[in-house]
Structures are given as structure tokens and as C-alpha cells.
N, C-alpha and C positions, 0 to 999 in steps of 0.2 A: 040259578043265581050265581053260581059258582062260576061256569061258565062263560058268562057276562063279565063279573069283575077280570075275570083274565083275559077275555078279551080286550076290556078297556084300560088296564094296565100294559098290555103289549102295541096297542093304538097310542098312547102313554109316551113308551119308550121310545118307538117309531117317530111322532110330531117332538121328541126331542132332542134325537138323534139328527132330524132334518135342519132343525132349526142350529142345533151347533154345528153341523158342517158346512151351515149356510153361511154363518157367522168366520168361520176358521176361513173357508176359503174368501170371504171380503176381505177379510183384514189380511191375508196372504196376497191378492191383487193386489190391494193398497201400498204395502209395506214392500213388495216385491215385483210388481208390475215392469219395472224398467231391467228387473232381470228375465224378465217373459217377453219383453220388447228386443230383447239381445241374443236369444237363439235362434241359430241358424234358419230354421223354418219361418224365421218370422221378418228375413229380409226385405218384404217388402215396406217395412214400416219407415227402413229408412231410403229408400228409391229417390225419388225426386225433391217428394215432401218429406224428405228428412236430411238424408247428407248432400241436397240440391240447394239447402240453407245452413250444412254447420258447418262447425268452428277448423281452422285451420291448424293443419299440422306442418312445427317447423324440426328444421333437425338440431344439433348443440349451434350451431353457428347462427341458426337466427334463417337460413334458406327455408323457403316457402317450400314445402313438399305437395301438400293438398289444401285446397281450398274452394269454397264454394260463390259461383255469382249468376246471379240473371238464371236461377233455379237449379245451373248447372255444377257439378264437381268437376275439378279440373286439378292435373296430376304438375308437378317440378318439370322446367321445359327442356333439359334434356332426358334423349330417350334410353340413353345408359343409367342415368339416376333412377328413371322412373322404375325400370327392371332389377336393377341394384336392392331396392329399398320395398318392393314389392310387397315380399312378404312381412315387411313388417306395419306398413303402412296399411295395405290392402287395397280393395278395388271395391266397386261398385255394387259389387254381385255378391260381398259378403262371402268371396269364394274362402276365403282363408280364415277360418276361427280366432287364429292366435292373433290375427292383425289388429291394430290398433282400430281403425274403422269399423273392425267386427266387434272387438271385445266392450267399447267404447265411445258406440255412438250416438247412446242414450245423453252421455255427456257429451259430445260430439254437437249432438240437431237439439240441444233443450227439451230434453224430454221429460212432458206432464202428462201424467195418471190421467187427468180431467181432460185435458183439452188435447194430448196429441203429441204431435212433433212436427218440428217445423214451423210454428205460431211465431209471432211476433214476440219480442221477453214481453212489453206493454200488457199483452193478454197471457201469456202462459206463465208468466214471471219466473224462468227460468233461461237462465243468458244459456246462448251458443256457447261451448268452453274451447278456446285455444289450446291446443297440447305441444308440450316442447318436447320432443325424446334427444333422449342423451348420446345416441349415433351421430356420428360425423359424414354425411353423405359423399364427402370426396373419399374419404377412406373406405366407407363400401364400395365404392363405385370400379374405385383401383382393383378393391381385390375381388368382386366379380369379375372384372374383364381378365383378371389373374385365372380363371375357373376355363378359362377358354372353351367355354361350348359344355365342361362337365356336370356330371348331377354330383352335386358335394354341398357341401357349408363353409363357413369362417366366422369365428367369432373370435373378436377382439376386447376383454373388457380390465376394466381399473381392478387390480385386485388389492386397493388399500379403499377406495372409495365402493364399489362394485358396477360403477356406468359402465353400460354396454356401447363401445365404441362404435366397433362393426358386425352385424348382424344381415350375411347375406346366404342367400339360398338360391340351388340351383335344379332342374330348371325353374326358369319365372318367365314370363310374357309383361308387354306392354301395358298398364291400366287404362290409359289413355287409347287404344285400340283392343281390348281382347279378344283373343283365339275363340274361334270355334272348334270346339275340340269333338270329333268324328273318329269312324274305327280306322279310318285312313292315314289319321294323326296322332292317336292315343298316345302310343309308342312314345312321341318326341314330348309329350306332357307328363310322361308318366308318376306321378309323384309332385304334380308342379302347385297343389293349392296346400299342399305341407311345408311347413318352416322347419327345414331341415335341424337348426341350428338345437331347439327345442325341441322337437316333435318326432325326430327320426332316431332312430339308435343304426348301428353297424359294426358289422364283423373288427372289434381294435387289430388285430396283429400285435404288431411288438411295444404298441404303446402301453398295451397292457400291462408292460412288463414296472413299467413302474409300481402297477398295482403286488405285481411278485416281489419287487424286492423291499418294498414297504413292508411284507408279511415275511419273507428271509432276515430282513433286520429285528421283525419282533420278538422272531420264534428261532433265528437258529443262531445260539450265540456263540458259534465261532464261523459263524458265517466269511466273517470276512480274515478267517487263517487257510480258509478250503481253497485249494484250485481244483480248476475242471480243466478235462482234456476232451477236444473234439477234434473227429477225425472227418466229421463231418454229415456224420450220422448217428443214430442213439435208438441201440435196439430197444422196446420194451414190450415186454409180453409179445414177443414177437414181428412186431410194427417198426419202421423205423422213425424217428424224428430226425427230420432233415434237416439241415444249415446249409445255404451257397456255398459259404467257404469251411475248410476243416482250419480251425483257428488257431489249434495245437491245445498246448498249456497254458491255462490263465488263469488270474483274481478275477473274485466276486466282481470287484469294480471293471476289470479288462473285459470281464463279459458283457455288462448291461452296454458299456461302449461299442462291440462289437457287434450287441445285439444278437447275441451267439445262442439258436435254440437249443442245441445241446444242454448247454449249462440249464439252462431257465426250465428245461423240462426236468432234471437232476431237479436244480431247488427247488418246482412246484411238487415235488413229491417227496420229497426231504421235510417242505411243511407239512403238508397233508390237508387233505381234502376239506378236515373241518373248519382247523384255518386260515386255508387260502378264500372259504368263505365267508369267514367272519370279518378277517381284513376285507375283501371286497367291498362288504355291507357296512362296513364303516366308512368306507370308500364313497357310497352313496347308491352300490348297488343295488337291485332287487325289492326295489318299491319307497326309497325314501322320497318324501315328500316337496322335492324341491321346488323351486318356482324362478321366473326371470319377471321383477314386479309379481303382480298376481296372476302369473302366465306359466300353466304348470311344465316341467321338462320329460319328456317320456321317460321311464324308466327304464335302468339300462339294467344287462342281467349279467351273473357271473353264478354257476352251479355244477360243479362236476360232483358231487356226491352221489354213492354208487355207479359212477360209469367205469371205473376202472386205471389200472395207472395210466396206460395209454392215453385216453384221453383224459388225465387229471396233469399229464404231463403234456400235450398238449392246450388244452386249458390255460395254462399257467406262460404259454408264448401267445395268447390271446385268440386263440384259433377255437377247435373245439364248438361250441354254443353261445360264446361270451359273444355278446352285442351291448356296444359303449355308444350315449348320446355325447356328441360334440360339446355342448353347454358342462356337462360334466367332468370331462375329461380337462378343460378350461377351469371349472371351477378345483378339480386337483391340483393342476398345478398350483392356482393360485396359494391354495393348502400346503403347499408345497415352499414356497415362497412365504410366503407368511406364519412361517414358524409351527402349522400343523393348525391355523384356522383357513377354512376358506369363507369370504367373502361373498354372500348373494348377490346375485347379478338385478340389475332393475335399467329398465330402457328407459322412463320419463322422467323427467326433472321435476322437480315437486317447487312451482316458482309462487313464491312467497304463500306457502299455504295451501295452493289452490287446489291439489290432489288430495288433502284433508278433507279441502269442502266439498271434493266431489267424490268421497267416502273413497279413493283410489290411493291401496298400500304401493309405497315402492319396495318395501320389503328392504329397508338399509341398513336396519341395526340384527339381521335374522343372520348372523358367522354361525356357520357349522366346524365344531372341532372333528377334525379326521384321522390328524393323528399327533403323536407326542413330536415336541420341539426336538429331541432328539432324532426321531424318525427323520423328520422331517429335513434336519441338516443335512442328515446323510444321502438321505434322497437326490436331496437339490447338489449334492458335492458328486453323486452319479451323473446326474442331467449335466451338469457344469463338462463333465469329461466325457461326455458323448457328443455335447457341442461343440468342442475344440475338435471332432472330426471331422462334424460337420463344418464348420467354418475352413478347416482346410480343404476341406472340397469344394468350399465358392459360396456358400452358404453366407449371407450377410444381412443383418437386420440392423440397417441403417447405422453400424459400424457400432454397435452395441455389446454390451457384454450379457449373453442369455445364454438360460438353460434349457435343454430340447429333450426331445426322442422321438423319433420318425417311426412309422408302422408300412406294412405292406402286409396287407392280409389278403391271402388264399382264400379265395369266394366260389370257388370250382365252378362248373358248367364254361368251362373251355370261356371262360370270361379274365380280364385284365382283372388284374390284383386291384384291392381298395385302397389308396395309399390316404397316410397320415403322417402329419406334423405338429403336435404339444410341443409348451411349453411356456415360459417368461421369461422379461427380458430383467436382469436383475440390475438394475438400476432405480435410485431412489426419485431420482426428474423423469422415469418413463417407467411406471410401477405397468407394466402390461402380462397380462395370462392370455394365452391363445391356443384355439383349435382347430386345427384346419382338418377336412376329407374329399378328398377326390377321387372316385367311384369309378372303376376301371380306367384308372389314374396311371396305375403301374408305382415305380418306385417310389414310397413317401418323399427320400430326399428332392426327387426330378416333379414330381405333381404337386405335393402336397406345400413344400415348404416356398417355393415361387408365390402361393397367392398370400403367406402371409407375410412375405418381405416385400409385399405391393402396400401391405395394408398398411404394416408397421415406417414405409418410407413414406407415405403420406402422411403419418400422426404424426413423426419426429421433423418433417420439413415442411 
């Protein structure tokens, strides 16, 4: 008898276990269906009978980017825009996650639970949705062709409102014709269904250095009575840190201008290892949760603890294991500029409501504090005098008055250096944060800063 009952109490447990996971998983399809219609694996939902009928994407100006007719998708009719805007827009094939076609085209073809994608509204009663993004397609357009052939990024964004102006990534191919990509070709695609701008990190070099002297101003407070002497090298523990030029005697401020790794290996070990990474992580590095809309940014990393001074002094000229995503470094300065808030980045325009009703965050009110208004003047009074060198060397942003710092990072394997250009322009009619990378670029000055004085002369004329 005994027996019996426990069997029929674990028969019991079993028919009730089945029945609520049958229940959980319904109302999970129901309530969630159009995010299982939106993974990747699940591309072909929007093939023909889905983005063959949805809604069109424009850019800030109102340019038709994609659009669907006669069952077909069909891409912006020039074919510099179309490879310009790629990655944010997307393709057919759903090659690119972050793109707005991938992430978004449940709201895109009218997608219903019941009936499908692609239906008429009359039957599925849910409208095709137009989407505006807040990019300026002539300004991408400039400063891809600025990228001349390289794997890099640029991003241009408002850092009082957070719109993403220019948002390009390299390489990219045509949407309107795409590559077949073979072991024959790999090579020349290598990285091309990632949106660099968000999605990649890379070696900073001396950009980073902003991130050192943000944590020099918190923690060494006679920072700026110290000079440093570079001879042009900087024994430690044996190893040297090199500098191109030996710079002599200088201020805290004659360094970050000169860009001088001597110094900057001195100060990153002057702070010390705990908080050069706690400034970092304030910074945003090492897993914060940031997003462009609800479009997450790779995390960038910054850790020398127990490696050593060597590289803690390395480290600290951005070399070392430090890898910074371009969106970040963009959203610093903007932190920078804005008195120690930065500003979330969001690429669609929310036109009268309609990203509410299609439950899509732009993320406009999400400002992260990074660091104190103090910090942060100081910072920007560094950037401001590293620009006046740059600008004496030819450097011009549409004849503006901005703050900078150029990188060139040592990526070894007998490969060209990764060059960078951060920074804004500090003007209150052209409130702009920018981050440029050009991937065996060579000098930041010579690669990196040409594609954003492409971008930044198309926004201001």
C-alpha cells in the first residue's frame, strides 16, 4: 500500500511539473515570441516574407536608406552610402547583430505571434514601423572614404543630447550586392559582420593616457609641482620604456602634450596599480554595462594588477593588455566635456512617441558620472594643449576650437601601429565627442585624425 501511494504521489508531482512548464513556456512564446523571431538563427523569418515587406529606414535628414517594394529590399542608391551605413543599417542576411535590420525587424515586417510577418496590418494588425536614426549619412559617408581601404571605426556623437551622428565601420561590403566570402577572401572580410564602433575594443596607446592622468589628478596631489625628465628612455625593473623623442624636462601638463611615455610610465606607478584600476573602472572599464540605444558596447579592459611595474608602467601609456572600444573612449571625452557626466549614445530618433510604442529604449536620460567637475576641467585644460599641437601641425576641425589626444599603439607582429584620434570640439553650436581608429594606420595624427576632420566638415558645412 505504501508503495502505491508513492508511486502515485511522484505520478503526482511529474503531471504537475509538466503541466507548469507547459504553461511557463506558453506565456514565454506569447510574451516573448518576437524576441525568438529576432535571433540570429532565426533569419529566415525575415527573408522575403519579412523585410521583402517592412518598414523603411531613414537617416536624421529624412534620405531613404532601406526600403521594401514588389517583395524586394532595396538599399540608399549610392554605393559609398550604402557601405558607409552598413553596419548600422544591415543586410539581408542578418549578417550583423547590432544592425538595426537585425536587432529590429520584428518592428521592421509587423511582427504577429498569430499570424507571422509580413501579413497585411488589415490581418495581422500590426503596421510595418518606419525607423528614423539619428546618423547623418553624408557625414558617414565622408569619413568612411576618410578610412581609405582601413579596418578601423568613427564615431561622431552630440554629447549634450547623446545622437549618434556618424557611426561607420571598416571593412564593410555592399548590401545591395554581397560578398561571397571563401578561404580565398576571408582575409579582406576579416571582421566585416562586426560594428567596429561598438562591438570591437583595441590596443588604446596614448589615448589612454587620458585615463592616467584623470587618476594622477585624483591621487597625486602635487601632481602638478612634479617635472619629469626624459632622456628618451625609462629603465624599470630592467626593461626600458621607450619615447621617440627624449623630451628633456617637463610639467605634468608639457607631458600629456608631448605625449611623453616616460613621464606617463613614472605617473602610472606613482599611482599604483590599485588605482589606476579603479579610475579605469570608473572610466567604464572592465564590464560596465553601457549600451548605444539598447545596443550593448563591448567591454573594454584595463588590469595590471600583479604584473609588475614594468608593465603597470606600461599599462598606464596604454599598451600592456589595455583594449579600449571606440564608443567609449567617445563617450569619455564626452565626460570630459561635460563637466565629469557623459552622455548615452542612442542612434534612433524616438518621432513622436513611436519607439515607446514599439517598446524600443533610446536610452536619453541613462548620463554616467565618471568623474568629479574638477577632474574633469583639468582633463579638458590637458586635451585643450595637446590640440594647440595638433592644430599647429595642420590638424583642423572645420576651424573649431577642440580638445584631442592622438594614440599610436604598438600591436607587434612586425604589423603598423593602430593609430587614434579622441576628443570634442568645445563649442556650445557644435557640442561634438569623437573617436576615431585606424588599424595599421600608423601615426594617429597622419590616420586617425584625417577621417574625423572629414566627418566633423560635413556636420559643420
Amino acid at each position: 500500500m505504501k508503495r502505491i501511494m508513492t508511486r502515485s504521489l511522484i505520478l503526482w508531482i511529474v503531471t504537475f511539473a509538466f503541466l507548469a512548464g507547459t504553461v511557463f513556456l506558453g506565456v514565454r512564446v506569447v510574451l516573448y515570441s518576437g524576441d525568438w523571431v529576432q535571433q540570429p538563427f532565426n533569419g529566415h523569418m525575415a527573408s522575403a516574407n519579412g523585410l521583402g515587406k517592412a518598414g523603411k529606414i531613414y537617416d536624421r535628414n529624412a534620405l531613404t536608406l532601406a526600403y521594401s517594394e514588389n517583395d524586394e529590399r532595396y538599399y540608399a542608391d549610392d554605393e559609398t552610402t550604402r557601405e558607409a551605413l552598413l553596419h548600422v543599417v544591415g543586410d539581408e542576411g542578418m549578417n550583423i547583430s547590432t544592425a538595426i535590420q537585425s536587432r529590429y525587424r520584428t518592428n521592421l515586417s509587423g511582427y504577429n505571434f498569430a499570424l507571422g510577418v509580413g501579413l497585411p496590418e488589415s490581418l495581422n494588425g500590426t503596421a510595418n514601423s518606419d525607423l528614423t536614426l539619428t546618423a547623418d549619412a553624408d557625414v558617414c559617408r565622408a569619413a568612411y572614404s576618410a578610412m581609405n581601404g582601413h579596418k578601423g571605426a568613427c564615431v561622431v556623437y552630440n554629447y549634450r543630447t547623446g545622437e549618434v551622428l556618424c557611426d561607420i565601420s571598416a571593412p564593410s561590403y555592399d548590401p545591395a550586392d554581397p560578398p561571397t566570402i571563401t578561404e580565398d577572401n576571408e582575409s579582406e572580410y576579416d571582421g566585416v559582420y562586426l560594428d567596429n564602433v561598438v562591438s570591437s575594443t583595441f590596443t588604446p596607446g596614448s589615448v589612454f593616457k587620458i585615463i592616467t592622468a584623470a587618476a594622477a589628478i585624483d591621487n597625486i596631489p602635487d601632481i602638478y609641482d612634479q617635472s619629469f625628465t626624459c632622456y628618451g628612455s625609462l629603465d624599470v625593473e630592467g626593461n626600458p620604456i621607450t619615447c621617440e623623442y627624449a623630451h628633456g624636462t617637463q610639467s605634468f601638463s608639457e607631458a600629456f602634450a608631448n605625449s611623453c611615455n616616460c613621464a606617463f610610465g613614472q605617473i602610472a606607478l606613482q599611482v599604483g596599480e590599485a588605482k589606476m584600476k579603479e579610475t579605469a573602472e570608473k572610466l567604464g572599464f572592465n564590464g560596465s554595462d553601457f549600451k548605444m540605444s539598447d545596443i550593448p558596447v563591448a567591454t573594454s579592459h584595463y588590469d595590471a594588477t600583479g604584473a609588475g611595474e614594468n608593465y603597470l608602467a606600461w599599462s598606464g601609456i596604454g599598451q600592456y593588455e589595455d583594449l579600449a572600444n571606440p564608443m567609449l573612449m567617445a563617450m569619455i571625452c564626452s565626460a570630459v566635456a561635460n563637466g565629469g557626466t557623459a552622455t548615452s549614445p542612442y542612434i534612433l530618433t524616438d518621432d513622436g512617441g513611436l519607439l515607446d510604442k514599439l517598446n524600443i529604449s533610446v536610452n536619453k536620460s541613462s548620463d554616467i558620472e565618471m568623474m568629479s567637475p574638477d577632474t574633469a576641467s583639468k582633463v579638458k585644460e590637458l586635451m585643450r594643449g595637446a590640440a594647440e599641437g595638433y592644430a599647429w601641425r595642420g590638424v583642423d576641425l572645420a576651424g573649431l576650437s577642440f580638445c584631442a589626444k592622438t594614440g599610436t599603439a604598438e600591436v607587434g607582429e612586425d604589423k603598423e601601429a593602430t593609430a587614434w584620434f579622441v576628443g570634442f570640439i568645445d563649442d556650445p553650436s557644435h557640442p561634438y565627442a569623437f573617436a576615431a581608429v585606424v588599424v595599421e594606420g600608423g601615426y594617429g595624427i597622419d590616420a586617425a585624425s584625417p577621417v574625423v576632420e572629414a566627418a566633423i566638415s560635413e556636420l559643420v558645412n
